[in-house]
Backbone bond lengths (Angstrom), bond angles and torsions (degrees), N, CA, C in turn:
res aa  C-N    CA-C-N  psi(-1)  N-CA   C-N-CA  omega(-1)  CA-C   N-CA-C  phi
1 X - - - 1.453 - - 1.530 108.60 -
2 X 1.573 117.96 138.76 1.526 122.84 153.40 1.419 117.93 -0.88
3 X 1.231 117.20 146.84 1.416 118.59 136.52 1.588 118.37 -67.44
4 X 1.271 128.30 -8.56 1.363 134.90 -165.36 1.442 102.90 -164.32
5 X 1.672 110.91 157.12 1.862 90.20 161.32 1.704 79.32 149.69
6 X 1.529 102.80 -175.53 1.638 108.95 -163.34 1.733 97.33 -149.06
7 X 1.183 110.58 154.89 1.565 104.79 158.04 1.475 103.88 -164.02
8 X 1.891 99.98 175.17 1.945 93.39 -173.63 1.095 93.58 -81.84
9 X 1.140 142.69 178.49 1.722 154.62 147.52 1.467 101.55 -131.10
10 X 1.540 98.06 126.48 1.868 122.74 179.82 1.692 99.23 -29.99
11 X 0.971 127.24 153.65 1.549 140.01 164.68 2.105 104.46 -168.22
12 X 1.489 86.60 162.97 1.466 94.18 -160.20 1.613 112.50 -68.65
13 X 1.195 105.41 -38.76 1.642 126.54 -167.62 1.542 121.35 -132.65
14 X 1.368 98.86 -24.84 1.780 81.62 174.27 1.727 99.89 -157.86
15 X 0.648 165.03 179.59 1.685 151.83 -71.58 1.822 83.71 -162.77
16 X 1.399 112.00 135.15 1.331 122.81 163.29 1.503 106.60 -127.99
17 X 1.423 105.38 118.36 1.604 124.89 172.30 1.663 121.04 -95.72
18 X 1.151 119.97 106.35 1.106 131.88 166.09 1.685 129.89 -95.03
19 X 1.716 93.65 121.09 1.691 92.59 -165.44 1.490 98.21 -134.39
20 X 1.774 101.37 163.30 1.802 112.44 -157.84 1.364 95.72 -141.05
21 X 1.166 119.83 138.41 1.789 105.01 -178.51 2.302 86.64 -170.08
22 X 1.549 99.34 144.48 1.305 107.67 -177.50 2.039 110.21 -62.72
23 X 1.137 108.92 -27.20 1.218 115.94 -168.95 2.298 107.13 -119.82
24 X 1.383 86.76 -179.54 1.809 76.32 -176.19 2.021 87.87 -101.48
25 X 0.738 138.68 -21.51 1.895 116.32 178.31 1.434 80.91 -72.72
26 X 1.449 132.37 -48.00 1.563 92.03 -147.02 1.677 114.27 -72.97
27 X 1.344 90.38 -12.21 1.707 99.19 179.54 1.913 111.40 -74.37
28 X 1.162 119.65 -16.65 1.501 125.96 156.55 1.372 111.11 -92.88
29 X 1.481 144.01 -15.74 1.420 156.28 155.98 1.885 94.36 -47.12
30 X 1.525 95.67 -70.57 1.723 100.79 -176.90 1.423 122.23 -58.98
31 X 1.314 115.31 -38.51 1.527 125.96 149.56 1.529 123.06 -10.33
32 X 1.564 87.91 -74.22 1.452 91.40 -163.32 1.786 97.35 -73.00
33 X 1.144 139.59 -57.69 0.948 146.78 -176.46 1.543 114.01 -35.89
34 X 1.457 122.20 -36.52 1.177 136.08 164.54 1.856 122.95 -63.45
35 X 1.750 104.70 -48.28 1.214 80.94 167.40 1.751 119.22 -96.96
36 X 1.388 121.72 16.61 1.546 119.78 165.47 1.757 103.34 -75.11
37 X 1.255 90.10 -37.29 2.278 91.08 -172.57 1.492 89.77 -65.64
38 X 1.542 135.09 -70.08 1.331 150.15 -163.54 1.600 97.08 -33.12
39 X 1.318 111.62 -73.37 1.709 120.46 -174.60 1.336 111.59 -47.47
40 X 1.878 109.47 -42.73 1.759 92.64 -173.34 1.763 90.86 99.13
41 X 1.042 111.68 34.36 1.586 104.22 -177.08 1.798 97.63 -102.19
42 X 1.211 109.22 152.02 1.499 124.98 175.37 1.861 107.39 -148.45
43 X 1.294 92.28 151.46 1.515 99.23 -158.96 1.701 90.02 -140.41
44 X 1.445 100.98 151.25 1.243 103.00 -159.83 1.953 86.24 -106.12
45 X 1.454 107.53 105.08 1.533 113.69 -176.09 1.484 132.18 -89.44
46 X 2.043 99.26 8.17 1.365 117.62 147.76 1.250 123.50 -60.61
47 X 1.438 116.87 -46.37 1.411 106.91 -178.93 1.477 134.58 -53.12
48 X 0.873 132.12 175.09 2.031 120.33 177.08 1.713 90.54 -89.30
49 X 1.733 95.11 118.25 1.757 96.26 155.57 1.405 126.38 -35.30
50 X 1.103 123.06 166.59 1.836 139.80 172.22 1.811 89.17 -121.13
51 X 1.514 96.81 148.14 1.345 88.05 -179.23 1.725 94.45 -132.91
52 X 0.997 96.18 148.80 2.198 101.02 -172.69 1.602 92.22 -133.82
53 X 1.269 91.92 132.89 1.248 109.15 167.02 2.094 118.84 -82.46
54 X 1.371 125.33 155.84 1.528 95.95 -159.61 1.996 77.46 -138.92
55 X 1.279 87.53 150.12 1.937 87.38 -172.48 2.370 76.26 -140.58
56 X 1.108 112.55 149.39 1.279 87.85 169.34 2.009 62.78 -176.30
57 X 2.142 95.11 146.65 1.468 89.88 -176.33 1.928 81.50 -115.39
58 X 0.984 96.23 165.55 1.627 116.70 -154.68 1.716 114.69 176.25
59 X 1.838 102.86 87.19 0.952 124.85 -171.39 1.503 114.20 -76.29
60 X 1.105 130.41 -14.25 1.856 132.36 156.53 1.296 92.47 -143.23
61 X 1.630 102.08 167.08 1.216 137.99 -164.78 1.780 102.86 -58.44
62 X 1.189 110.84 -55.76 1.552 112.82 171.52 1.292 114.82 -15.99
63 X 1.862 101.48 -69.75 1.220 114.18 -152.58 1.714 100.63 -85.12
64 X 1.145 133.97 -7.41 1.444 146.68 138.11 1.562 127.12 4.79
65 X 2.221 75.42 -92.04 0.985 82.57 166.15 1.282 153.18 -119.53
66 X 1.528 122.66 17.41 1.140 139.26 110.97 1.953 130.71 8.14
67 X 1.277 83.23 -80.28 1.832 103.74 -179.07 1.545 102.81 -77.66
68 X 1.002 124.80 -38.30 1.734 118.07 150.73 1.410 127.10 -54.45
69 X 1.151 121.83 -50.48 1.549 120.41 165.19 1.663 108.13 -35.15
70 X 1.549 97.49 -79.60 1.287 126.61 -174.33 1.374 115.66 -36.88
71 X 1.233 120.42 -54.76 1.719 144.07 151.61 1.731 111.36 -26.71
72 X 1.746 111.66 -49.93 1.484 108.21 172.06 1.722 114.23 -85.37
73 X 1.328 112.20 -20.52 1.351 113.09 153.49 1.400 111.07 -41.29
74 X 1.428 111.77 -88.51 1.671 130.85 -154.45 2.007 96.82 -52.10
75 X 1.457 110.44 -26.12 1.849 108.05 178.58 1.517 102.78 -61.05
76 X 1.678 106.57 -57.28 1.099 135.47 -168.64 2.213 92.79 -44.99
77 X 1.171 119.74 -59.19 1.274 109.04 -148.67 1.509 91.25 -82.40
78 X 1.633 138.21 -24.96 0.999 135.24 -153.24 1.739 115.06 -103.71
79 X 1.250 108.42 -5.38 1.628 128.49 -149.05 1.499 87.60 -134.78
80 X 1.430 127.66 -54.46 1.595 132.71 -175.23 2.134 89.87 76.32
81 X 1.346 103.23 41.75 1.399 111.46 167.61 1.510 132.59 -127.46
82 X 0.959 126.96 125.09 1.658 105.11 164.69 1.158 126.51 -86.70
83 X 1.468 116.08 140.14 1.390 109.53 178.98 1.380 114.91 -141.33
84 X 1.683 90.64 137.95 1.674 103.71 -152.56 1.832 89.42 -99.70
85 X 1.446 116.77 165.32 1.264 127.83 -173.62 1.322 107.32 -88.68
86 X 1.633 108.50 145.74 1.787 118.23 -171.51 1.196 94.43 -96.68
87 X 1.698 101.83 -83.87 1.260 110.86 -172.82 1.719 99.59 -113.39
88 X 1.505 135.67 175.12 1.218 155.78 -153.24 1.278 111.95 -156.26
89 X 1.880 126.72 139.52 1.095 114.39 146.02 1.341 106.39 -178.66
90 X 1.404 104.35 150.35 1.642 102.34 -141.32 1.799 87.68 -133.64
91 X 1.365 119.63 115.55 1.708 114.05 172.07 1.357 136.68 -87.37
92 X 1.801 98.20 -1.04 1.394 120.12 -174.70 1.421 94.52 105.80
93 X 1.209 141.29 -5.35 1.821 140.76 177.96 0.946 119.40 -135.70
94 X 1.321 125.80 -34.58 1.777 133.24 170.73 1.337 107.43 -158.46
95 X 1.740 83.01 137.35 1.891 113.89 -175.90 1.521 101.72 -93.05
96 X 1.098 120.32 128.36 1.315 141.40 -168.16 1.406 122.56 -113.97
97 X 1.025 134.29 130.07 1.529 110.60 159.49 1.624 109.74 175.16
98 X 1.267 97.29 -153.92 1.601 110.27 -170.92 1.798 99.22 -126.23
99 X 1.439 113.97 150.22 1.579 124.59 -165.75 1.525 102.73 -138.27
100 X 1.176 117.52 139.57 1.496 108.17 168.72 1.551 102.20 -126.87
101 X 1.609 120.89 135.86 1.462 125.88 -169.07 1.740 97.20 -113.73
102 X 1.482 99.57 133.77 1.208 107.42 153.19 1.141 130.26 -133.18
103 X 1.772 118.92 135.22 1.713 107.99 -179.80 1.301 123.20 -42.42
104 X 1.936 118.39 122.52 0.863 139.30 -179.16 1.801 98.51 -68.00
105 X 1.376 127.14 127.15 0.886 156.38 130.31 1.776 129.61 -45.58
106 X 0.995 131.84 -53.30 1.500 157.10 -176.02 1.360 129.61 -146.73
107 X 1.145 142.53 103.40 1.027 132.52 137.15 1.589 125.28 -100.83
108 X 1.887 111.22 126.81 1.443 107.19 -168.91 1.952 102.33 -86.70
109 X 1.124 123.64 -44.01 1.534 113.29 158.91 1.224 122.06 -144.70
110 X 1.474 103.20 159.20 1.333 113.07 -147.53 1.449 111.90 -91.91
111 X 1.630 118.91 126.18 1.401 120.48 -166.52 1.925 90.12 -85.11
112 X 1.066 116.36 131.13 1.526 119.06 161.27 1.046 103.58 -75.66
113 X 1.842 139.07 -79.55 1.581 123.35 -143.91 1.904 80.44 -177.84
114 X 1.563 98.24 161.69 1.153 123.14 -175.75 1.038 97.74 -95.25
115 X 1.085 115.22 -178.59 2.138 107.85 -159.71 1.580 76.24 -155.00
116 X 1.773 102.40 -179.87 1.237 135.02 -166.33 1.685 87.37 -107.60
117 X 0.976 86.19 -46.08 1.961 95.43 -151.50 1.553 106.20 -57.59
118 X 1.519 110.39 130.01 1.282 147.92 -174.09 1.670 105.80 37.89
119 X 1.684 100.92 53.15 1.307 100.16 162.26 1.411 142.18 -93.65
120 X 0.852 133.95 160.47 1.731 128.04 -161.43 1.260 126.67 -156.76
121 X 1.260 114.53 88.89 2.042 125.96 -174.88 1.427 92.99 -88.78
122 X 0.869 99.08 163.10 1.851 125.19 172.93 1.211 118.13 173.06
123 X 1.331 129.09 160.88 1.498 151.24 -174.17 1.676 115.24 -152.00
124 X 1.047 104.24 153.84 1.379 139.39 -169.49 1.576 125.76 -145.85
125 X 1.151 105.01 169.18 1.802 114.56 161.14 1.876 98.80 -42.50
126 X 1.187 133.88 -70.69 1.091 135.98 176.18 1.623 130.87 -45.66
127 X 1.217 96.79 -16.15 1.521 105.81 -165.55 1.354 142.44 130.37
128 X 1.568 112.63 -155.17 1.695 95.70 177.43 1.643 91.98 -118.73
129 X 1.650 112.95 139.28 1.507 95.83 146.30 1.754 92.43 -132.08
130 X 1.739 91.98 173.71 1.208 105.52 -178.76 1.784 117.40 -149.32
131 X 1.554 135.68 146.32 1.104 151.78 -168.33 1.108 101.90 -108.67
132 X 1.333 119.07 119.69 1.836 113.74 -176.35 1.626 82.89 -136.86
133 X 1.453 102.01 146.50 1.836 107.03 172.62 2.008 86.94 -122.14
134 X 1.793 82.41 139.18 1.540 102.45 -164.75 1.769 95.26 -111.38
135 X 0.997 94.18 139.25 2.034 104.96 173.56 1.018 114.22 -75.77
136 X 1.216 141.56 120.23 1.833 132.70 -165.89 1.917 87.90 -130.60
């Protein structure tokens, strides 16, 4: 397996994303990237990016990355953009960073919101992975 990387994992009713990354941004880096591939989203990357700045407080990793997902959701529905991560950084209390949006082009289905339910971060010598169940 990767040093990093994303995949679906079977779930009953709505989409479970599983992601692995050496560090914790890159494991919200793979995140997002996982649920833009998952949805079927395409962005038209001629246009000139929008860039958003992201302040979000997030006292463990859970709630991280969760409210980060959710966070490129709520851009996504309000902006009609996706926006992929520049820079990242997380102090253990607030996720910080820089976003770049581009007009969405396609989306084949529609991710609602990252959920709580039967989620699971962890780290090791190897890294972080994490189980997030997505609302479709």
């Amino acid at each position: 397996m990767s040093k990093a990387g994303f995949r679906e994992r079977e779930h009953t009713a709505d989409w479970a994303l599983e992601v692995w990354a050496p560090g914790f941004v890159g494991l919200l880096e793979q995140a997002a990237r996982g649920v833009e591939h998952l949805s079927g989203t395409r962005v038209d990357e001629t246009a000139p990016p929008v860039t958003h700045r992201l302040s979000l407080p997030a006292e463990d990793a859970e709630t991280a990355l969760v409210e980060f997902l959710n966070e490129l959701l709520f851009l996504r529905d309000v902006h009609g953009r996706w926006y992929r991560p520049v820079h990242l950084a997380w102090d253990g209390k607030l996720l910080q960073g820089e976003l770049r949006g581009f007009p969405i082009a396609e989306v084949e289905k529609e991710v609602k919101a990252a959920t709580y339910h039967n989620l699971h971060v962890s780290h090791d010598q190897n890294g972080w992975r994490a189980v997030v169940v997505l609302d479709v």
